[in-house]
C-alpha positions as CSV (number, residue, x, y, z in Angstrom):
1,X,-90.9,13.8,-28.4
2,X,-90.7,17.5,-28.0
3,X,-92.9,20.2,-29.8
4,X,-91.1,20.4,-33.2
5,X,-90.3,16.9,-33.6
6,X,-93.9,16.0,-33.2
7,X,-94.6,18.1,-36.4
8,X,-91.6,16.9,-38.1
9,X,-93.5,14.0,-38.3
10,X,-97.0,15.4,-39.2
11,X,-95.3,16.9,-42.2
12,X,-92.8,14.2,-42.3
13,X,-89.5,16.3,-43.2
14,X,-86.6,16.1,-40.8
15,X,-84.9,19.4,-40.4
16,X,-81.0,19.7,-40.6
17,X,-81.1,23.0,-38.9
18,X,-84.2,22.8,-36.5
19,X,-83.4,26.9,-36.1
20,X,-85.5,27.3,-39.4
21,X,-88.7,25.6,-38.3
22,X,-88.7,27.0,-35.3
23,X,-88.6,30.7,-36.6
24,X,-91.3,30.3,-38.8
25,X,-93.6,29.7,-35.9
26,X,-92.8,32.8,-34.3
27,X,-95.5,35.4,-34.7
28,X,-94.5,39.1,-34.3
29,X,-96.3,39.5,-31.2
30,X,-94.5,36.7,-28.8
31,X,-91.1,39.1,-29.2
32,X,-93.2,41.7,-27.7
33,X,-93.2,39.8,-24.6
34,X,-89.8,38.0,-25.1
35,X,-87.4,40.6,-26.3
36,X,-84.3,37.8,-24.8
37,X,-86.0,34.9,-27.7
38,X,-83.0,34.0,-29.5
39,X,-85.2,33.9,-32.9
40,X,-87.0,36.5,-35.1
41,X,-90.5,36.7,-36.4
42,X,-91.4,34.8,-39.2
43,X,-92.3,37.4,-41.7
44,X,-89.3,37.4,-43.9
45,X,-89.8,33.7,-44.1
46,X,-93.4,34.0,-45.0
47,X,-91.8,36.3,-47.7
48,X,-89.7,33.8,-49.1
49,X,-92.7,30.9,-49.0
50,X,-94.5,32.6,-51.0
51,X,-92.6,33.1,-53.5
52,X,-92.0,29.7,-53.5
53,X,-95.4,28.5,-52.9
54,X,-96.4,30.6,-56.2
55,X,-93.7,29.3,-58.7
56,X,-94.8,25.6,-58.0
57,X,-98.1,25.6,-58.2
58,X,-97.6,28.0,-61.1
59,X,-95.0,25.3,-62.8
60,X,-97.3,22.6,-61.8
61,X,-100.5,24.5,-63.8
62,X,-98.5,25.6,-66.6
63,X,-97.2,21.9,-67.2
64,X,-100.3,19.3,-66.5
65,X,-102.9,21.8,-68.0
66,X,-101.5,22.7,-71.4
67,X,-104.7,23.6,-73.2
68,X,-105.8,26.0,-70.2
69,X,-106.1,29.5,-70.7
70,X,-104.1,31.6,-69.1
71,X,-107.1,33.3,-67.1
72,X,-108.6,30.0,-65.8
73,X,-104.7,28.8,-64.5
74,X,-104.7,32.0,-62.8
75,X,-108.2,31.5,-60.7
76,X,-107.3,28.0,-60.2
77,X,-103.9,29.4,-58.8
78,X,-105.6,31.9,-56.3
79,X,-107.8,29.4,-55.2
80,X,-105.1,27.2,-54.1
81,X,-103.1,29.9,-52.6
82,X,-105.5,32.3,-50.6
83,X,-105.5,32.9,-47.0
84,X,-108.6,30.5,-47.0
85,X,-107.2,28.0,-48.1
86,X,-103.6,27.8,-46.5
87,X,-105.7,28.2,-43.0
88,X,-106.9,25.2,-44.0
89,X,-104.1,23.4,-44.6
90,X,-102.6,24.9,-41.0
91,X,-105.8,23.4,-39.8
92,X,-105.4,19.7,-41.0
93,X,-101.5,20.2,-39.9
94,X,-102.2,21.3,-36.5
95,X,-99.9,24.6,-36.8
96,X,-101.8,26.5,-34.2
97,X,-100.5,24.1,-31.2
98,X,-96.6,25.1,-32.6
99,X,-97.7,28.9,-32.9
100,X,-95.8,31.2,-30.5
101,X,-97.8,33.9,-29.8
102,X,-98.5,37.2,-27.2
103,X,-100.5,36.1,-24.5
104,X,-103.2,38.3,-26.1
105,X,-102.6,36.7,-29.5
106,X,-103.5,33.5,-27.9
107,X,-106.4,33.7,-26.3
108,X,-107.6,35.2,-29.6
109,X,-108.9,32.0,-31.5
110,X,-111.4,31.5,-34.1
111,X,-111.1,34.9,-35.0
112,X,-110.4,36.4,-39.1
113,X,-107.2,37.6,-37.4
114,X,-106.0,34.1,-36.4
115,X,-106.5,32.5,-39.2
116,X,-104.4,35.1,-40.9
117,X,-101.8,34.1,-38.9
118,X,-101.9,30.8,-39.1
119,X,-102.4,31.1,-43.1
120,X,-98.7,33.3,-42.9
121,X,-97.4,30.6,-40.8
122,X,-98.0,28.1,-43.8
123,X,-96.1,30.3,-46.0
124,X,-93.5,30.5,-43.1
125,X,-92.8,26.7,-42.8
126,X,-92.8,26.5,-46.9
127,X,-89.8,29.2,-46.6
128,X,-87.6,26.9,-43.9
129,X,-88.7,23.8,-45.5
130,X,-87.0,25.5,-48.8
131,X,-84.3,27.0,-46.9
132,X,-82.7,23.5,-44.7
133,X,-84.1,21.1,-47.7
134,X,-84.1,22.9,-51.1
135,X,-86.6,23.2,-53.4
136,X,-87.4,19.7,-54.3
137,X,-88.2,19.1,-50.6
138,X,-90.4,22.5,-50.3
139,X,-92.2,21.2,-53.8
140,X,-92.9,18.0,-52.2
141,X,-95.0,19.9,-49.5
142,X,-96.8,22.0,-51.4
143,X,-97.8,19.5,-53.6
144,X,-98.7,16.9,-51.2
145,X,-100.3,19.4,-48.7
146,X,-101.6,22.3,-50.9
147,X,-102.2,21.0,-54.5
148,X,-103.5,18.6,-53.6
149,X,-106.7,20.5,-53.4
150,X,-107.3,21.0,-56.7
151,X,-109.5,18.5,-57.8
152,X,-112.1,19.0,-55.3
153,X,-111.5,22.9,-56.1
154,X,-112.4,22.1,-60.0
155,X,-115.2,19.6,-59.3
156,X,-116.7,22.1,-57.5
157,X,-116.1,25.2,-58.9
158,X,-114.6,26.6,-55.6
159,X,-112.0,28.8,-57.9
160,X,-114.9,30.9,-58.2
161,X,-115.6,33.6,-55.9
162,X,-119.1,33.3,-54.6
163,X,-120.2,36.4,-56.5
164,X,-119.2,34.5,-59.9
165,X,-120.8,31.0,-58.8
166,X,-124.3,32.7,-58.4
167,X,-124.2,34.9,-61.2
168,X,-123.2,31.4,-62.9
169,X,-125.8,29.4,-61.8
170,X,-128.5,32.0,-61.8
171,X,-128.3,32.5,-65.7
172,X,-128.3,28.6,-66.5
173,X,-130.7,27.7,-63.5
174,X,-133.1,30.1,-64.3
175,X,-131.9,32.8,-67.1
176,X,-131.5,35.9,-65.0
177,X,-128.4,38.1,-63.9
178,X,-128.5,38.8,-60.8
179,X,-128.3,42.6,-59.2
180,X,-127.0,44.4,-55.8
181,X,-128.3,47.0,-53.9
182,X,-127.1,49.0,-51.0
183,X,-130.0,48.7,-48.2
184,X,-128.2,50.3,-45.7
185,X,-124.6,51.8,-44.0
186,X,-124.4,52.6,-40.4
187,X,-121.1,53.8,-38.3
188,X,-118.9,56.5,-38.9
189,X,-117.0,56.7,-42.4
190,X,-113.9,55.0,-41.2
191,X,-116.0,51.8,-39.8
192,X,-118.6,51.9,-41.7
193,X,-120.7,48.6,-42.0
194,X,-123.0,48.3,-45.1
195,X,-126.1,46.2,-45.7
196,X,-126.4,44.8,-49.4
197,X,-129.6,43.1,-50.9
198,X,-129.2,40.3,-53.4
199,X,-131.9,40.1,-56.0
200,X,-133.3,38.6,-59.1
201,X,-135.5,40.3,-61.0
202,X,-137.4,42.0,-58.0
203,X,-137.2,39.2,-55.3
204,X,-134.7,39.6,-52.6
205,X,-132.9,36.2,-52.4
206,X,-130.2,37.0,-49.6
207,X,-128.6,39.8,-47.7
208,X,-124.9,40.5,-46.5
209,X,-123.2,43.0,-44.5
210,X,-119.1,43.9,-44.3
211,X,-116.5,46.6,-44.3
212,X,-117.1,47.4,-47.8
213,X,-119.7,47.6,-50.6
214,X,-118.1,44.0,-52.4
215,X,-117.3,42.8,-49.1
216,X,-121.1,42.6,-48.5
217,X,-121.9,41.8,-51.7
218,X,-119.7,38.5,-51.3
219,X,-121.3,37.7,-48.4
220,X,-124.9,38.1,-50.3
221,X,-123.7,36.5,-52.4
222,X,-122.3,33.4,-50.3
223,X,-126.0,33.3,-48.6
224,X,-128.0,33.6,-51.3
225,X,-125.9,29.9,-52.6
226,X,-126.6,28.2,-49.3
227,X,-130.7,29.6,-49.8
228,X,-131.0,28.4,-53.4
229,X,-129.1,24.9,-52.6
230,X,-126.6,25.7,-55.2
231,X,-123.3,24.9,-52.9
């Protein structure tokens, strides 16, 4: 059983034109070292999965959750369709062993970057799926593979980003909001890192670092739930 076959039957769709899954494991960087490979990248794919990827998980919110407001559809939407999570789902799929990627690319692994891909490459496959199937098939997928997801995103409040969860939990756990503050920033201005204290009242509960003020303060934030037990 060759490559593509054996995730034809992980995802259990038989392509018509086998051309369409095979493009959307084609990362950018592999054509870079293979200028003769018959196929393109996979970005305008990616473009069309998610589209398609948003208007069915949007149609499926809109229609089983009637008495939702519009805001709470629209978390529960972004938490099923971040980078996070379609990694994920290229995880439990075992996309990375179909990837086609630079030499470079591919010794890369278990990095942010990677996982990037491999979240595109989700969006990739939805666009062929939708492409040699039609929609019906490509709704099948995500629904099976993607929203799947949801209920163990709404029993525990994973639609929140971790800066919402703690403010959350702080103020019914133990009545107090919490507050930031900037400890530190090293590097030059273009790479600058930045050091950010979580606290309650006075007491530092966590700290994070990143790229950016929020970025650190998500990360805090992400700590300070794993130091309290509130996961």
């Amino acid at each position: 059983m060759n490559n593509l076959a054996i995730l034809e039957k992980k995802i259990d769709i038989k392509f018509k034109n086998r051309d369409y899954l095979q493009q959307a494991l084609v990362h950018r960087s592999y054509l870079n070292e293979h200028s003769d490979f018959s196929f393109g990248h996979n970005e305008r794919l990616e473009f069309l999965g998610d589209a398609v990827l948003e208007i069915v998980v949007t149609e499926y919110l809109y229609l089983n959750y009637p008495d939702t407001p519009e805001g709470d559809l629209t978390n529960w939407r972004a938490s099923l369709v971040n980078a996070k999570m379609l990694y994920t789902i290229a995880d439990d799929l075992g996309i990375e062993d179909h990837l086609l990627l630079s030499r470079g690319e591919a010794k890369d692994k278990n990095t942010k970057a990677r996982q990037y891909i491999l979240a595109n490459a989700i969006e990739a496959l939805i666009g062929a799926i939708y492409l040699d199937q039609g929609i019906e098939m490509a709704k099948k997928f995500v629904l099976e593979n993607i929203v799947s997801k949801l209920a163990e995103i709404l029993k525990n409040q994973l639609y929140l980003d971790p800066k919402s969860r703690f403010q959350e939990l702080a103020q019914e756990k133990e009545g107090i909001t919490p507050t930031y503050k900037t400890l530190s920033s090293e590097g030059p201005d273009h790479e600058k890192i930045f050091m950010v204290g979580l606290f309650l009242e006075e007491k530092l509960i966590a700290t994070g670092s990143g790229s950016s003020k929020q970025e650190a303060q998500i990360n805090a934030a992400a700590a300070g739930l794993k130091i309290k037990n509130w996961q």
